[in-house]
C-alpha positions in Angstrom: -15.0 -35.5 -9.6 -12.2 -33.8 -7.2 -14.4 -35.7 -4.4 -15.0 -38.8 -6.0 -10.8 -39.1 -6.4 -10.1 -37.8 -2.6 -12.0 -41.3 -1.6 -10.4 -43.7 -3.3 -7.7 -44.3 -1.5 -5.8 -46.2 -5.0 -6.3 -43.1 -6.9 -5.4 -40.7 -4.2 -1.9 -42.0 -3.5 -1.9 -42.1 -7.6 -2.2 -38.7 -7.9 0.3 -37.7 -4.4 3.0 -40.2 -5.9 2.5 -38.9 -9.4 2.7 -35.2 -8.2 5.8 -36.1 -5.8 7.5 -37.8 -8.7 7.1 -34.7 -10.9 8.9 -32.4 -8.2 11.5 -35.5 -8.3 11.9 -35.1 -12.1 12.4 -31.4 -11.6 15.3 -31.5 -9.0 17.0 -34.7 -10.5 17.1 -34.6 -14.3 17.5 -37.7 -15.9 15.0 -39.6 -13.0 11.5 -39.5 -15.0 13.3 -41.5 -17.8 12.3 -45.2 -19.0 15.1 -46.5 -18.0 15.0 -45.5 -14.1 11.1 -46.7 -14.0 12.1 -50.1 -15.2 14.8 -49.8 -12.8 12.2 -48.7 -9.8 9.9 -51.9 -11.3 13.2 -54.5 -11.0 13.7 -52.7 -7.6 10.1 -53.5 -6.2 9.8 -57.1 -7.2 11.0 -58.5 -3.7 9.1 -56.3 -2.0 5.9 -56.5 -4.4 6.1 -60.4 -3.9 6.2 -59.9 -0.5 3.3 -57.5 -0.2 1.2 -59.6 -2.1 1.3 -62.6 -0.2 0.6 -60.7 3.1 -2.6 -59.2 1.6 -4.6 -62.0 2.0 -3.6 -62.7 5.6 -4.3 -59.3 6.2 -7.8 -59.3 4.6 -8.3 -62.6 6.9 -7.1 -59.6 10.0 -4.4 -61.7 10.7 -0.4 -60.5 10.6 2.6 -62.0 9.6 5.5 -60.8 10.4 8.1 -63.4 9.4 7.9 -62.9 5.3 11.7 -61.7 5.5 13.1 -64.4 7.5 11.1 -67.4 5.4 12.3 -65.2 2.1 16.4 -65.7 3.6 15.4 -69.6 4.4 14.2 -70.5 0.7 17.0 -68.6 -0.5 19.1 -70.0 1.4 17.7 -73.9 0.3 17.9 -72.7 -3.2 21.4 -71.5 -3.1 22.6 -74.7 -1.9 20.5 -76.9 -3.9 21.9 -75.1 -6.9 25.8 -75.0 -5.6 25.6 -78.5 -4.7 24.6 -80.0 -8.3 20.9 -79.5 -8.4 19.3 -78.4 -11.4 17.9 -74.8 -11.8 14.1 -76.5 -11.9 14.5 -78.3 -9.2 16.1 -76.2 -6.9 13.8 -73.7 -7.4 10.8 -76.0 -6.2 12.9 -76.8 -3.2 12.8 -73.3 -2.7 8.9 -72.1 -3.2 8.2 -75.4 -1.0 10.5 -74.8 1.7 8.4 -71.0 1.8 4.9 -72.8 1.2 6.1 -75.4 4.0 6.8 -72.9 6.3 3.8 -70.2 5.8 1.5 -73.6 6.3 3.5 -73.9 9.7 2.6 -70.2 11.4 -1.0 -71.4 9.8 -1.2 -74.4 11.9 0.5 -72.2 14.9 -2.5 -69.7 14.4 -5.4 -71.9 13.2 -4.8 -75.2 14.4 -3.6 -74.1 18.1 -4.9 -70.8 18.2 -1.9 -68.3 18.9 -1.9 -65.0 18.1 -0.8 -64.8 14.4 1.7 -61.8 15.7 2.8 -64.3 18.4 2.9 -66.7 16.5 5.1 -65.3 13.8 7.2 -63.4 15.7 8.2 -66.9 16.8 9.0 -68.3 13.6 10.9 -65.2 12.3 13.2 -66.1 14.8 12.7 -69.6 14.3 13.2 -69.1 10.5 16.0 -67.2 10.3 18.2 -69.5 13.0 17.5 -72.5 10.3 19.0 -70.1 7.7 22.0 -69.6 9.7 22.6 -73.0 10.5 21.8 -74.6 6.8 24.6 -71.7 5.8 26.8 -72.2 8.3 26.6 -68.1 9.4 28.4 -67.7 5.7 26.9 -66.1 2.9 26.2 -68.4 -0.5 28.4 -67.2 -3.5 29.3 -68.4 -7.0 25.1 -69.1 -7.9 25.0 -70.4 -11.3 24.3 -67.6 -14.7 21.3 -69.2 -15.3 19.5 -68.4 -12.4 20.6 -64.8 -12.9 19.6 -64.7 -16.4 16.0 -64.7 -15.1 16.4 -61.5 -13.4 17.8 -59.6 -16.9 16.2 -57.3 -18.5 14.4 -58.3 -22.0 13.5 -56.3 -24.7 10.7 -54.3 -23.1 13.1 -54.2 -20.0 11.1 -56.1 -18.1 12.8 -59.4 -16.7 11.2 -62.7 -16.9 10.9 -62.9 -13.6 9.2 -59.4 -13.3 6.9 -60.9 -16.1 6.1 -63.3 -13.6 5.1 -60.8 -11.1 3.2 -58.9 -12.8 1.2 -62.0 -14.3 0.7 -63.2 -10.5 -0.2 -59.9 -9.5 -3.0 -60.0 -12.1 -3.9 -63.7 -11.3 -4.5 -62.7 -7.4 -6.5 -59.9 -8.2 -8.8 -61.9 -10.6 -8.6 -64.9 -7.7 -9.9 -62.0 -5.2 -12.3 -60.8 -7.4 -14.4 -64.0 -7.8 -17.0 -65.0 -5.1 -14.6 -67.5 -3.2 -12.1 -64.9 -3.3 -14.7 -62.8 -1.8 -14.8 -65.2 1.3 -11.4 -64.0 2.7 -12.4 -60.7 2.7 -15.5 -62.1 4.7 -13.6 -63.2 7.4 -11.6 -60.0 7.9 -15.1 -58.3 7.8 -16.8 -60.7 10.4 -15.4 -64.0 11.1 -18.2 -65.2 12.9 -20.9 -63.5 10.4 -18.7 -65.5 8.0 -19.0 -69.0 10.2 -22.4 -68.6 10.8 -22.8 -68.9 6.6 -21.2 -71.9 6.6 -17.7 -70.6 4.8 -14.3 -72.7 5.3 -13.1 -70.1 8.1 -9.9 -72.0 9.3 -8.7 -73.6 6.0 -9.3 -69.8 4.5 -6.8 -67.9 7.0 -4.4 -71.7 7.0 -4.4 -70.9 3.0 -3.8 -67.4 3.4 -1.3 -67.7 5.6 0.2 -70.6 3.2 0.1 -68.4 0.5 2.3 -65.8 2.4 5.2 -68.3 2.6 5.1 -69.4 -0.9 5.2 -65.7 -2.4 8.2 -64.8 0.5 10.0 -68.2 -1.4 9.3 -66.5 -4.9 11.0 -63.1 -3.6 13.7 -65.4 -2.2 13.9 -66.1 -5.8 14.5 -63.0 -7.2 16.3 -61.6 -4.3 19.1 -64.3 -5.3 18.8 -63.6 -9.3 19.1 -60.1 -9.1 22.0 -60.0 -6.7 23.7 -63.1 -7.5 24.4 -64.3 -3.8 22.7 -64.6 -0.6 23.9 -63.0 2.3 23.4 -63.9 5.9 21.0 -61.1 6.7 18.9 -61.5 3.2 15.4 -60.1 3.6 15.9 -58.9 7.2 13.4 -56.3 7.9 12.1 -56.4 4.4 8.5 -57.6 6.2 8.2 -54.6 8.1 8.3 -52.6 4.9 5.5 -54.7 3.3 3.3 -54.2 5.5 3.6 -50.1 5.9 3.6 -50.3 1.7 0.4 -52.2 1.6 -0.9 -49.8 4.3 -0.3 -47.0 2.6 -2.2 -48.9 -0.6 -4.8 -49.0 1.4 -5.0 -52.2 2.6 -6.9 -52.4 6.7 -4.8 -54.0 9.4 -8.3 -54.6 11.1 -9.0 -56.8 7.9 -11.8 -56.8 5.3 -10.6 -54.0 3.2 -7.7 -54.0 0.5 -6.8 -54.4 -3.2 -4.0 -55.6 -5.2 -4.0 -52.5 -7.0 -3.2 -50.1 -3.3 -0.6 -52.8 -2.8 1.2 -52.8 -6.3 0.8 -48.6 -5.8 2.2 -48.4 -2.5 5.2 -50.7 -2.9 6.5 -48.6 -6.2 5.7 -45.2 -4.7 8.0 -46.3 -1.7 10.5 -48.0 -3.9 10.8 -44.5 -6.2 11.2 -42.8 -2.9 14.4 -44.9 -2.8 15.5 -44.2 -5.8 14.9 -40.8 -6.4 17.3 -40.5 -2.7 19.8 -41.9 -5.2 19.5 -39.3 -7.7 19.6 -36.8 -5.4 22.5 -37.8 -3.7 21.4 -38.2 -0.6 23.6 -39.9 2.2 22.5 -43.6 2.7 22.1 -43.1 6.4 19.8 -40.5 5.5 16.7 -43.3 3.5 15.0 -44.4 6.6 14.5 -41.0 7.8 13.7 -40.0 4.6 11.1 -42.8 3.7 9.3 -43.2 7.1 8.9 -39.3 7.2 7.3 -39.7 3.5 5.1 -42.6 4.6 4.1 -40.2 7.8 3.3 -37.7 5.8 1.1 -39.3 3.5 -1.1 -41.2 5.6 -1.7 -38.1 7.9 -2.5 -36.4 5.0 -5.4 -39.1 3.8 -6.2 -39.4 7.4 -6.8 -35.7 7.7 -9.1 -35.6 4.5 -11.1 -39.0 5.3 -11.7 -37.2 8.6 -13.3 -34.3 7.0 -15.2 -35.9 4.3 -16.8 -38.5 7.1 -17.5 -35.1 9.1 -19.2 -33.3 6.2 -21.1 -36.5 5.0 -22.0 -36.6 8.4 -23.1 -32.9 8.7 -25.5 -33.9 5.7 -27.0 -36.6 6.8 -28.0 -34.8 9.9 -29.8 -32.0 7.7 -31.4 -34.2 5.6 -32.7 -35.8 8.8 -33.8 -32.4 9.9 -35.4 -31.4 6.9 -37.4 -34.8 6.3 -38.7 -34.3 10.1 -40.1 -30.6 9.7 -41.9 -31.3 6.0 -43.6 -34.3 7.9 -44.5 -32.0 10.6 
């Protein structure tokens, strides 16, 4: 049983970041309460949104690397939409198809002309983020309307309807994933030329997947602006970075094929309670980074350490049983 939990990687980080949250609970009263895990849950959302539009492209063994610079630019197109006139509804589909627009863009930069995706979207995070600047002027975008922030309060359950949302797309990709054409981006991580050789949609796969990274940045966009109720300059600036070491510490291969929604919703709240259990401990600000990277090390030497030995000893076994089959033929 002890075994059978040590290699899945889901369940392992489970039980490290249930075990690390109990020590948490011990040192900071007050942090294993309902209300601070709805807070850690409101806290994730951006970075949840953001880690689930990168899975796919990094089950196709692609990267991108601009999420936090296309998350500022539809933030930035739905700020102004809304504080020049537009409706809510509207300038929130101005927003998801300015991030849909541009994820399509690195797709026909990777797919279409064949650059590197990490080339490709190291360009446009650059590229991105200048737009931003220059749509904004360099200044942030104050005074958004109460209505857009009301979909990043709190209901009943104290859940928002926007972390409703999340969850219900987080549910919806892993279904999507789950069925046999969502087994086909998987595929092409895998192999991509096994995968051509079948006969399955290679390039329109990693173009969608890629696609599908700009439209969930624009939703983070979204809730980055309702929970905060402006957008600055710098919004989602190096938030891409931390997507990616979330999803792999979830599990998720940056040699493609291999990853769930599950290690990716897992690894994004265990990081985000890392956060905010700094908070409760009081720690110095300047202190998180150190803090959190150190964490992240930590944890993925430690799964390292133990895949190593459990590939040794299954290993060791198969060499005994080849052994033992060869001297009772004998």
């Amino acid at each position: 049983m002890f075994e059978r939990l040590l290699r899945n990687r889901v369940l392992s980080l489970l039980l490290v970041a249930g075990g690390a949250l109990a020590v948490l609970g011990l040192l900071a009263p007050g942090f294993l309460t309902a209300a601070t895990l709805g807070s850690v849950w409101s806290s994730a959302l951006v970075l949840l949104l953001l880690s689930l539009g990168l899975l796919p492209v990094l089950l196709t063994r692609n990267i991108d690397v601009s999420g936090g610079s296309m998350l500022g630019l539809s933030a930035a197109v739905l700020g102004l939409s809304l504080n020049a006139g537009l409706g809510l509804a509207p300038s929130i589909a101005l927003g998801l198809l300015t991030g849909l627009g541009c994820g399509l863009l690195n797709g026909l930069l990777v797919v279409g002309l064949g650059v590197p995706s990490i080339v490709a979207t190291l360009g446009t995070l650059g590229l991105y983020r200048g737009l931003m600047l220059i749509a904004t002027g360099g200044r942030w975008i104050e005074n958004l309307p109460q209505d857009l922030k009301a979909l990043a309060a709190r209901g009943a359950l104290g859940i928002s309807p926007l972390g409703l949302a999340t969850i219900a797309l987080a549910a919806g990709l892993a279904l999507a994933l789950a069925t046999r054409r969502g087994q086909w981006v998987a595929a092409v991580g895998d192999n991509r030329e096994a995968a051509r050789h079948l006969g399955l949609p290679v390039r329109r796969i990693e173009a969608l997947a890629f696609g599908w990274s700009g439209l969930c940045a624009a939703a983070a966009g979204l809730v980055y602006a309702a929970q905060i109720g402006f957008i600055p300059n710098q919004a989602g600036t190096g938030t891409e970075l931390r997507a990616i070491a979330a999803l792999v510490l979830g599990g998720v291969s940056l040699l493609g094929g291999s990853g769930t929604v599950a290690g990716a919703v897992v690894g994004v709240v265990f990081l985000t309670a890392v956060d905010t259990a700094l908070v409760f401990l009081r720690v110095p600000a300047y202190w998180n980074d150190l803090i959190a990277g150190a964490v992240l090390l930590g944890v993925l030497l430690l799964d390292g350490r133990v895949r190593l030995a459990l590939a040794a000893r299954d290993r060791a076994a198969r060499l005994r049983h080849g052994h033992a089959g060869r001297d009772g033929a004998r």
